[in-house]
N, C-alpha and C positions, 0 to 999 in steps of 0.2 A: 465686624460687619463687612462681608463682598461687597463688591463692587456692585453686583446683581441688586444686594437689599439694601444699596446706600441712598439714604432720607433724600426726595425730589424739592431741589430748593422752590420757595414761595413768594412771589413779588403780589406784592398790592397795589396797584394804581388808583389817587383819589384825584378826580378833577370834576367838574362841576358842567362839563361838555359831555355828553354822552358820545360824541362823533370822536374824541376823543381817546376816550375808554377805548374806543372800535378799532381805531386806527392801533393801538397797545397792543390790545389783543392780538390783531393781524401779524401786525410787527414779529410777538412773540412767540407765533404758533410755533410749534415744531421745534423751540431750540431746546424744551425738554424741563421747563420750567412750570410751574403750577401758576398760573396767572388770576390774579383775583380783581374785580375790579370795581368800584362805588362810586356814587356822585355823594355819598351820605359821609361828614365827617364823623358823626358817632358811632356809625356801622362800624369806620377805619379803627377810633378807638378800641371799639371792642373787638376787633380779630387781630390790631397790630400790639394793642397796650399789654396785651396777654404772652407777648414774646414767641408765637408761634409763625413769626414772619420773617425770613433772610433777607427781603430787600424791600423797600417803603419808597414808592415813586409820586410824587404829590406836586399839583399845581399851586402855582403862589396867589392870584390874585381870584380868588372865590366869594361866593355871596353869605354863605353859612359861616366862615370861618378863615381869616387868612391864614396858607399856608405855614409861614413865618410860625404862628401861634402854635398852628397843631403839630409842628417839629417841636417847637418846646415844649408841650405838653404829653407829647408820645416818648420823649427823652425822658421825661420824669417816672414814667412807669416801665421804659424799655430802654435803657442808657446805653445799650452794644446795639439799637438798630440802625443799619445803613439807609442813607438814605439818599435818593438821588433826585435833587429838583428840576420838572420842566414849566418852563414861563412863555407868555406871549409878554411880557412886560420886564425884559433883561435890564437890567441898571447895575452898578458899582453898586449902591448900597443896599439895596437885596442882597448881590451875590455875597456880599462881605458879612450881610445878616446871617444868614443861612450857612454861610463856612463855621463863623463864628460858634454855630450850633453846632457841629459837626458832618454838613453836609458833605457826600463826598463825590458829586457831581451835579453840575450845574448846566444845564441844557436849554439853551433859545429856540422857543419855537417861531416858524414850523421848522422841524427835525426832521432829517431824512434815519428812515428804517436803517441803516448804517449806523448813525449816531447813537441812537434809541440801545441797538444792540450792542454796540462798543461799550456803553456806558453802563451798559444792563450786566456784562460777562465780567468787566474791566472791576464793577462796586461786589459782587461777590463773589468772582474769584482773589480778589483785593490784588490784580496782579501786578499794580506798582501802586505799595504804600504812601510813599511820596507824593504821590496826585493827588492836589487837592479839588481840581476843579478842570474842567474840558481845556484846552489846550486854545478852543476855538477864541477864547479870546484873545488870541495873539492877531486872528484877521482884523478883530476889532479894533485894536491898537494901531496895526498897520494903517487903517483906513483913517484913521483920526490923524495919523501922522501927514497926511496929502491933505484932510481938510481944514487943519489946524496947526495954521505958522510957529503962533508961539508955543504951541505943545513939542511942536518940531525940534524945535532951536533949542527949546531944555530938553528934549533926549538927546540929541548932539552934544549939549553940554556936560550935563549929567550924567547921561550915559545909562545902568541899568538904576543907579537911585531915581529917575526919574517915572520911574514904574512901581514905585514902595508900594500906589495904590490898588492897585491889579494884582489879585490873586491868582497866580502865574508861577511856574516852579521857576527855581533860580535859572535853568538853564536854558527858558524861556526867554526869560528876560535877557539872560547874554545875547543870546541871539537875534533879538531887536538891534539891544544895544550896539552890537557890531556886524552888522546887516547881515548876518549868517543865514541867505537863502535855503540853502543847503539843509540846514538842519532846521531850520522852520517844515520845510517842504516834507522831508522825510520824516515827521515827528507830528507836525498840523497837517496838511495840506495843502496841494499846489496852490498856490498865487494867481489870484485874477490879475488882470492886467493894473487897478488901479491900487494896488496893494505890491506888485512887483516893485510900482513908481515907487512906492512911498522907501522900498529899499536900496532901489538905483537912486534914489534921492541923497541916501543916509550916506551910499561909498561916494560917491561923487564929494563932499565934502571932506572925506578923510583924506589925510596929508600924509603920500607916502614916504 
């Protein structure tokens, strides 16, 4: 097969917002992909449960059917489908649900078209295996660590075991662990100022 007749990959987006859907579509115009889009989870069934889908985009918390659910249920009839979650409702034990399934992006809304699209190119060009889940939850960690003393004081101690629960690549986690600016910044993104603190916090303790 040319390059000319190579098959147009197919994402499905199911969320239960039609403004939603809008905003996907917008996002994905133009980057060459076949965009499908439904508030119907049994429509989703039947065009994703068929196998004829490269990428499965679904919101977690809906009125017809939680998310969570129709990952495991589309796994049972499509076990290689990718699938990448957006939520208005992020928590540790959603993201940990949904890894657990096989998730292979985990997205907090609102999402900037940036995100959407990283996440979109990043789950089916599969261009770092290794990633199990956005990166972005390192701000969120950062930001817990300024609002929370004793979460603080066991990453200091602990160091990266104190992040076992955050679905984070190891190298993330180093990087908490020993205030690696550097390679937060050039791998997440730049630091707000209250997320800098929480790392001019972490060296400031270290004893050179």
């Amino acid at each position: 097969m040319t390059a000319m007749e190579e098959k147009v990959k197919k994402i499905l987006v199911l969320d239960d917002e039609e403004v939603i859907l809008r905003t996907c579509r917008d996002i994905l115009d133009g980057t060459g992909f076949e965009v499908m889009t439904t508030t119907s989870v049994q429509e989703c069934f039947a065009i994703a449960g068929g196998g004829d889908v490269d990428l499965f985009v679904t919101d977690i918390m809906m009125p017809e059917l939680n998310g969570v659910e129709v990952i495991r249920r589309l796994r049972k009839s499509n076990p290689g489908l990718t699938v990448v979650v957006i939520t208005g409702y992020p928590s540790m034990d959603t993201a940990r649900e949904v890894m657990k399934l096989g998730a292979y992006d985990y997205i907090p809304k609102p999402f900037t078209p940036k995100e959407l699209r990283d996440a979109v190119f990043d789950a089916i060009g599969k261009q770092n295996p290794k990633k199990a889940m956005r990166e972005t939850l390192v701000l969120q960690i950062l930001d817990r660590t300024v609002d929370d003393p004793d979460f603080f004081d066991r990453l200091y101690v602990e160091g990266a075991d104190a992040l076992k629960d955050y679905h984070i690549s190891p190298e993330a986690k180093s990087a908490i662990a020993l205030g690696d600016v550097r390679w937060i910044e050039e791998n997440v993104g730049r630091l707000n100022e209250k997320q800098m603190m929480a790392m001019v916090r972490r060296l400031e303790r270290e004893i050179w």
